[in-house]
N, C-alpha and C positions, 0 to 999 in steps of 0.2 A: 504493500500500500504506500502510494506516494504521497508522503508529508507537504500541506501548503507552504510555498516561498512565506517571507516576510512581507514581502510587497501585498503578498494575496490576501495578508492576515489584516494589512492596515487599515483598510475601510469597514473592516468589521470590528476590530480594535477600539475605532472612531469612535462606532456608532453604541457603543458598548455603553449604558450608563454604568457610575460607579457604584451602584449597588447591584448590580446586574438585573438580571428576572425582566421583567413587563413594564412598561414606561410608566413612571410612576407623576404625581402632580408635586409640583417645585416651589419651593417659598423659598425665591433669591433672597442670600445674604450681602450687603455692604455693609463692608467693618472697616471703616475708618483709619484705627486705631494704628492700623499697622504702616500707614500714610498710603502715597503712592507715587509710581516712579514714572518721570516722562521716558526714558528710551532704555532699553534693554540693557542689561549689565556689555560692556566693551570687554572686560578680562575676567579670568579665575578669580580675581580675587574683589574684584566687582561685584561676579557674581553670587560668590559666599554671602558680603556683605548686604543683595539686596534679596537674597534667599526669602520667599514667600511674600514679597512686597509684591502688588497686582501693579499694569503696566495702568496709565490713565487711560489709553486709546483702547486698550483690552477692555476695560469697564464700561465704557462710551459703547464701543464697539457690540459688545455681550448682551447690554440694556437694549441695543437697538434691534439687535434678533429677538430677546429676548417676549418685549412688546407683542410682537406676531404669533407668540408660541403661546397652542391654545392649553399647553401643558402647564404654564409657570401661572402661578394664581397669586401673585402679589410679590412684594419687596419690601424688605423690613431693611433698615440705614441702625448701626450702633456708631452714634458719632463721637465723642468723647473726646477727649484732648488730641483732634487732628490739626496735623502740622500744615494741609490743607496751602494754601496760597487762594487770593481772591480768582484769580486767573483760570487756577484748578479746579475751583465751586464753581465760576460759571460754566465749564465745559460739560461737569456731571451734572449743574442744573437744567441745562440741556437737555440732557439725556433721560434726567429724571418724569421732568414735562413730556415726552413725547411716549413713556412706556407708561405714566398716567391717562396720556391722550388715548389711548387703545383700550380703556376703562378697568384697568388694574388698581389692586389697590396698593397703594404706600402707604409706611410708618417710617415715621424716625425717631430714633427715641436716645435719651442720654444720660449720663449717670449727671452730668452738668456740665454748662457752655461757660467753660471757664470756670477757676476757682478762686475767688475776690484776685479776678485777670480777665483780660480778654477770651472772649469766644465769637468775636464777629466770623469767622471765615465757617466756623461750625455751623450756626446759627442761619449765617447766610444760606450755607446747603440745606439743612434741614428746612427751611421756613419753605422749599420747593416738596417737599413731600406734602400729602393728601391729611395727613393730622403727625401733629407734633407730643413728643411725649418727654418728659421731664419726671428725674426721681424727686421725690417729695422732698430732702434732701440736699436739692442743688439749685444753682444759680444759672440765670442771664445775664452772661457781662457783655452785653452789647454797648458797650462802651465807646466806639466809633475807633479811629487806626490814630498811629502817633508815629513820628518820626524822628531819630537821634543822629546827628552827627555829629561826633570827635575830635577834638584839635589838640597837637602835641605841640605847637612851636614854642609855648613856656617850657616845656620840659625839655625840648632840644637845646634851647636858651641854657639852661642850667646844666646842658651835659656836653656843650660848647660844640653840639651838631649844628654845620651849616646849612638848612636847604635853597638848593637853586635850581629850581623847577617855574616852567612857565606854560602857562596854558591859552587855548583861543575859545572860547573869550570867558564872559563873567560870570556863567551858567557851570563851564565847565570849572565845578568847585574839588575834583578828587586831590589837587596840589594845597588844597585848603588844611588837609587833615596836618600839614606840614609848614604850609608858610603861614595861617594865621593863629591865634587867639582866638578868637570866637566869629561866628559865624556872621558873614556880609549879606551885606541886604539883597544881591538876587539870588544867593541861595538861599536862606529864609524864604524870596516868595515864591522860589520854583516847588521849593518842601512844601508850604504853607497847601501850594493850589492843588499838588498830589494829593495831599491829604484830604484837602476837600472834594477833589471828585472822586477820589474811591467812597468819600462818605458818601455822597450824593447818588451814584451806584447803591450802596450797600442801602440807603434809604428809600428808593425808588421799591428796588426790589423785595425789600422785608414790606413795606405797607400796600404793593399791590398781589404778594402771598398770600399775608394776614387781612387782607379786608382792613387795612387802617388808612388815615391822612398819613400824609407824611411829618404833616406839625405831629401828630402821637406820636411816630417812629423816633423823631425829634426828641418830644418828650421824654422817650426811654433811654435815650442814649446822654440827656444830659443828669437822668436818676440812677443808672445801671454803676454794677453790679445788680441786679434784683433776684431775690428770695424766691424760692419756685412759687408761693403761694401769690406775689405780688405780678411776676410774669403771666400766670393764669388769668388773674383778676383783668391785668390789661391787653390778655387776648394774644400773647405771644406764642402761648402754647394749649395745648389743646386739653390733655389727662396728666394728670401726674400720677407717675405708678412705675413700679420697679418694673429691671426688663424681662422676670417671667410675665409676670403680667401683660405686656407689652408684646410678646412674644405668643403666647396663648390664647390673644385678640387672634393675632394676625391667622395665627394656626386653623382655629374656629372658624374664620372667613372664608376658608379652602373647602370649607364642607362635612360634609361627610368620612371623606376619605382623609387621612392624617397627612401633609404633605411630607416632602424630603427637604431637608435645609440644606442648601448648598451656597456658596460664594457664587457673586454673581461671574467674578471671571472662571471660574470652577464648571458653570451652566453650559452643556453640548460640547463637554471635553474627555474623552477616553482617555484612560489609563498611560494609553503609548503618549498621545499629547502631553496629560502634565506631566510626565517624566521628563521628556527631552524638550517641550515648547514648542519656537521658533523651527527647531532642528528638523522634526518630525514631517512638515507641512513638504510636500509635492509638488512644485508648480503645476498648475492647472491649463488650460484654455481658455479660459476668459480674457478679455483686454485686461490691461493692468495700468492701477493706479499706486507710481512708485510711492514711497513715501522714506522718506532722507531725514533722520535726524542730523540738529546739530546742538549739540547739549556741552554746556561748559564755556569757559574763556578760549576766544580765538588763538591759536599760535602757528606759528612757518613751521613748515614740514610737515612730519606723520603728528607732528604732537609727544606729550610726556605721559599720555594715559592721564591728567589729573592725578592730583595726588592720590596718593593708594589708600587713600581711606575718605574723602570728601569725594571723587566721585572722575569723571572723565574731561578730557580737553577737546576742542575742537584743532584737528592739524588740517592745515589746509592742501596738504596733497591726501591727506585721508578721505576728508570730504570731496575734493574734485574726484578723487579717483572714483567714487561712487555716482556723481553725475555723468561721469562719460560709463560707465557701467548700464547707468538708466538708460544714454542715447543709443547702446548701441543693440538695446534689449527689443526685439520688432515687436513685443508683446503690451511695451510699456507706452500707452495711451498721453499719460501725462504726469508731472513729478507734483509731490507736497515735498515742499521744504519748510522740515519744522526747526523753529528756534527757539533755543533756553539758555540763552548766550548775554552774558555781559558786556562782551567787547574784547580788545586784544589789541594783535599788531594790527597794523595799518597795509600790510603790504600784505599781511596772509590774506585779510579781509577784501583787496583788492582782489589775488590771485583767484578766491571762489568766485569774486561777482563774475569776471572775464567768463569762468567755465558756464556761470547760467546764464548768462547771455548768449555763447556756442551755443547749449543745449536747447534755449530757445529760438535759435537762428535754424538749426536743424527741423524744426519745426514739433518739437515738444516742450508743451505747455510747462508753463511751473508759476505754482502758487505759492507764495508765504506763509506759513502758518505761525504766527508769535505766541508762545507759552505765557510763562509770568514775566520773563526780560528777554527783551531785543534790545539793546541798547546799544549807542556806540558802533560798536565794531559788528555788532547783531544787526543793527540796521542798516546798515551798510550792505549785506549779504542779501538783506528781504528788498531792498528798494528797485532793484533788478528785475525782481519778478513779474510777471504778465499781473497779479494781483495780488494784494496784500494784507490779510486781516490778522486784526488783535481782537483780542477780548477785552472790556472796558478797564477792565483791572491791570492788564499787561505794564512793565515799565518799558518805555521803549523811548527812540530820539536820540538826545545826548551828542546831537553832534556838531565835534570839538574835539578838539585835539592837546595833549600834556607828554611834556618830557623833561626829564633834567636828573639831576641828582641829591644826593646829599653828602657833604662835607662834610668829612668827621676827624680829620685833620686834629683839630682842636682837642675836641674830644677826647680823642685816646692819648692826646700827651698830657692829657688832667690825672692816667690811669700807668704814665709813666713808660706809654706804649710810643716808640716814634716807628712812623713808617716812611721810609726815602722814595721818591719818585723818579728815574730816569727816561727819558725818552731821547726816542733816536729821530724824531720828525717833529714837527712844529704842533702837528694835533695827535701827535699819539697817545698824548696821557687825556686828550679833554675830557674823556670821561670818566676820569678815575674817582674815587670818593677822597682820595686822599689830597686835591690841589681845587682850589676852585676858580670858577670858569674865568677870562681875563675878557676884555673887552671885545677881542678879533673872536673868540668863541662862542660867547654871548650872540653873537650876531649874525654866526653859523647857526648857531642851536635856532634864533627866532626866525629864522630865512628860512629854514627847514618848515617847524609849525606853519608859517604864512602859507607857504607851498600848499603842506599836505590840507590846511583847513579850505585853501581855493579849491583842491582836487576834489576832496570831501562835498563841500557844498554843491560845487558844478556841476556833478556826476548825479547828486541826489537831486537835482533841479532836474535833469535831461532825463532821468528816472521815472521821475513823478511828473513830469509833464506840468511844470513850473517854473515862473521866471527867479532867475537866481537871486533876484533882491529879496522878492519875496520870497523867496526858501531861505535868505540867510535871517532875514527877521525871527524865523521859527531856529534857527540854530544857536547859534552863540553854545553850544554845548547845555541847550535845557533838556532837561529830563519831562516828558509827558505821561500822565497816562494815558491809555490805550484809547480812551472816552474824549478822549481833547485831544490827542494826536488826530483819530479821525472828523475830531470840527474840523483842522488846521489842513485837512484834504495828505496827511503825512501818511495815514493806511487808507486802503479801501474799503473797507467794511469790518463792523463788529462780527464777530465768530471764532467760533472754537474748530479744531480739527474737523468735526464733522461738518460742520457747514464748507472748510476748504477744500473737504473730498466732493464735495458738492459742484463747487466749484471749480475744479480740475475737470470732472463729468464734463459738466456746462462746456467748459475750451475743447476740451478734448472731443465732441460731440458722443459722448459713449449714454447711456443709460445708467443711474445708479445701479440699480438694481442687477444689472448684468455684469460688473466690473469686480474684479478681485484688488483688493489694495494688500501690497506687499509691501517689506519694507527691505529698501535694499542700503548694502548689503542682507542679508539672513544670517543673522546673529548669532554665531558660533563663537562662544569664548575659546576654544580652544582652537581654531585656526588660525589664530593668529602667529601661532607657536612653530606653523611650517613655514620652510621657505617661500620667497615670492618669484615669479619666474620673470617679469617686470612692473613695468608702475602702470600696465592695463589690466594686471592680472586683477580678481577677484579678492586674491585676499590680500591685494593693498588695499581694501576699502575697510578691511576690518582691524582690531587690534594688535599692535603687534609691532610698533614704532622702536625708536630708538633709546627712548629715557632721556635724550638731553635736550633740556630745557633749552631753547631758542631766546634770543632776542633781538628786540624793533629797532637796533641801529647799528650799524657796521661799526665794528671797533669796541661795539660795550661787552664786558666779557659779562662770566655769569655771575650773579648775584650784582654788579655794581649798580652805581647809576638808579633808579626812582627803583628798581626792586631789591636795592640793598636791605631796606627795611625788614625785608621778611625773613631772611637771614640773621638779623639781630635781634628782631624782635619777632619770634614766629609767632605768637599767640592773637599780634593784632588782627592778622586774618580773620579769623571766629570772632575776637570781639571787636572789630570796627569796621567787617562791611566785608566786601569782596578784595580780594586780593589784588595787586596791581600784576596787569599781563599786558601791560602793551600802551600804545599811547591812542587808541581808539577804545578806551576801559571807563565802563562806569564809574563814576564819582562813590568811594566808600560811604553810605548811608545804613544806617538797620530803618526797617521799614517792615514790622511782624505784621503778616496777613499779606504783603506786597512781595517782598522779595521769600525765596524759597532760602529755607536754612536760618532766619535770621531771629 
């Protein structure tokens, strides 16, 4: 008797639920708790660390099948302390709206949105579910968003650190965390206005949820923290009752029959799939809608993997090599390029726009998709596209330009430390951290900025299909959100992933419905580990670079020059914002509920 191949077994493998036996009725689970991750783990050790985190597009993706399936009889949300981004709630509110529209029912239920702390991003998602459930217990900190930024130059002062960094123009404040004292007044009101239209967001949408004005949403946000008992009274929530309780509605609403509790990304997944994921899946026959991340800070070359415990980088021959992968794919209809990008070098971020401008010259489509930042060196990459959208919350813009360094000269001869500088040419030492800049330097370095802020602007003008005055009005290096980037005509539409798949269809003339979206490369952590046979092959798009750290100007070695800091001080990473990776890099800001991680 001849035993089935593998190949024979997979479609039955597929269709396998994980309980086996007779299809049974499904009460999806979203669990929060455990976050969620925009793009697939890049390495082994990625992957350990994001072990059982659901992907967002997977969640998006699953609720949208989901809907259709006359098998799943509702969806219960355990929201609790998720680390959530505004960006991320709007994509799953989305999603949640539309497997409501199919007349399903939703729960959301929480041990509490926040604990005398924030829970706007929580709260935000849950208010899209069909009733709200809160433990007796616990609080609404709908307390509306806030924003910190950090300045060391008293401390550098006393530790006789020089910086000499310059930036275009008065928006782009990330040389602030170094040259000033306290904060200047357009950075104040670029913060001020972020702040206020994520609130205006978060208000719109909690009072047309809940059936409120928006003066009550108001209301709550200048009383909040609130008591479960006080959230109830003012209509925020719906029951208050633990999560059996909450759980045993939902169960009872199924019927008769007891349902299955599964994860939503878990729903129509055999065995062989969540074993290996990505790995598992067959190309098919359908047209295909590629879909390209790029997650992390821009850098030249393959990139450094991000650091091996915060998460991945964007290299710019990694990511082209994955657009020329999509052009040359006869299957692939049209590209999503997604972004979770801060910004970076100036030259990596040039190098990708070139390749989506080929790819769209070859006559495939490619859309933008902006996560929670496009910023800087992010935007620069989206501005290319045939179309652009963010979601209201998105941080995106920022475009402006910083470079220089810091002189610590001083410094270390306070610690008894001298270090000598020789050079064999007139600029070979300019950028060392040890001599500071002379006036012929100075004016290399600012000729430089003027340069790359005219390329920067002009490009985003011929982009957007705008005149350059009025594109540099909106630059100066201001940070927008996603909601006021598109008054300013800077994206094309509000939307999340699925609306940009949407969107790809539309260019691409395909049918949603008939189209597979892949994501290329297909996520293999471990291929990255063989050889590459050139920079067309397949597995230059995947993980598997060099380690060394690149940097944005000929001459600067590593660690000197505006990323000395991190080197001497590595903790400010985590505590003051994003790292510096280049001179197309967001401004260090924390902005919890805004930016991811912070």
């Amino acid at each position: 008797m001849r035993l089935p191949t593998p190949a024979a077994l997979l479609p039955v493998l597929r269709r396998t639920p994980l309980g086996g036996g007779a299809r049974e009725k499904v009460l999806l689970e979203l669990d929060l708790g455990r976050g969620v991750a925009e793009s697939p783990p890049g390495s082994p050790l990625e992957a350990l660390r994001s072990l059982h985190t659901p992907l967002l597009r997977s969640l998006v993706e699953q609720l949208g099948k989901a809907a259709a399936d006359p098998d799943v009889v509702g969806l219960i949300a355990t929201v609790g302390e998720t680390p959530l981004t505004m960006a991320q709630s709007a994509e799953l509110r989305s999603a949640v709206a539309a497997f409501r529209g199919a007349g399903k029912a939703t729960l959301a239920w929480s041990p509490s949105f926040g604990e005398l702390g924030p829970g706007n991003t929580g709260y935000h998602l849950a208010a899209a579910f069909e009733e709200v459930w809160l433990q007796p217990s616990g609080a609404v900190g709908l307390v509306g968003f806030a924003g910190e930024a950090t300045f060391l130059r008293g401390a550098l002062d006393k530790l006789g650190i020089q910086p000499q960094l310059s930036q275009r123009y008065e928006y782009k404040t990330a040389a602030d965390l170094f040259m000033r004292e306290e904060m200047s007044e357009p950075h104040r009101e670029m913060l001020t206005r972020l702040i206020e239209s994520t609130t205006e967001t978060l208000v719109a949408d909690v009072a047309a949820d809940r059936g409120l004005t928006e003066e009550e949403v108001r209301a709550v946000l200048a009383d909040a923290p609130l008591r479960a008992a006080d959230a109830h009274e003012r209509g925020l929530v719906d029951v208050l009752g633990y999560r059996d309780q909450a759980y045993g509605v939902m169960r009872n609403r199924a019927g008769s029959t007891e349902p299955t509790l599964r994860y939503v990304e878990r729903h129509g997944t055999g065995r062989f799939d969540a074993l290996l994921g990505p790995m598992s899946r067959l190309p098919g026959h359908k047209p295909v809608i590629g879909l390209i991340q790029a997650t992390g800070p821009i850098t030249l070359g393959r990139g450094d993997g991000g650091s091996p415990l915060s998460g991945s980088s964007v290299g710019s021959d990694t990511l082209t090599a994955a657009l020329r992968a999509a052009g040359r794919d006869e299957h692939v209809r049209a590209v999503v390029l997604r972004i979770d990008s801060p910004g970076g070098s100036y030259i990596a971020s040039d190098v990708i726009r070139r390749e989506i401008q080929v790819l769209r010259e070859s006559g495939t489509p490619v859309v933008a998709s902006m996560a929670s930042v496009a910023a800087s060196g992010g935007y620069f990459i989206a501005m290319p596209c045939d179309t652009v959208l963010a979601s209201p919350g998105t941080i995106t813009g920022s475009i402006g330009v910083l470079a220089g360094k810091n002189v610590l000269r001083d410094g270390l001869s306070r610690l008894g430390i001298v270090r000598e500088t020789l050079a064999g040419a007139p600029r070979a030492a300019m950028f060392s951290s040890n001599l500071p800049f002379d006036e012929d330097e100075w004016a290399v370095l600012d000729a430089w900025l003027d340069d790359v802020y005219a390329d920067f602007t002009a490009k985003a003008a011929a982009d957007r299909g705008m005149d350059v005055e009025e594109l540099r009005t909106l630059a100066k290096g201001r940070v927008w959100s996603g909601a006021d980037a598109h008054r300013h005509g800077l994206v094309d539409t509000l939307g999340g992933l699925d609306q940009a798949v949407e969107e790809a269809c539309r260019l691409a003339r395909v049918e949603r419905r008939k189209v597979e979206v892949r994501g290329i490369p297909r996520h293999r952590p471990l291929q990255g580990l063989f050889p590459r046979e050139s920079s067309e092959a397949v597995e230059a798009t995947v993980w598997g670079g060099s380690g060394i750290t690149r940097t944005p100007l000929p001459g600067l070695s590593v660690g000197e020059g505006p990323a000395l800091w991190r080197r001497l001080l590595p903790e400010l990473g985590a505590l003051w914002g994003t790292p510096y990776a280049g001179v197309l890099s967001l401004p260090p800001v924390r902005l919890p509920g805004l930016l991811p991680g912070a």
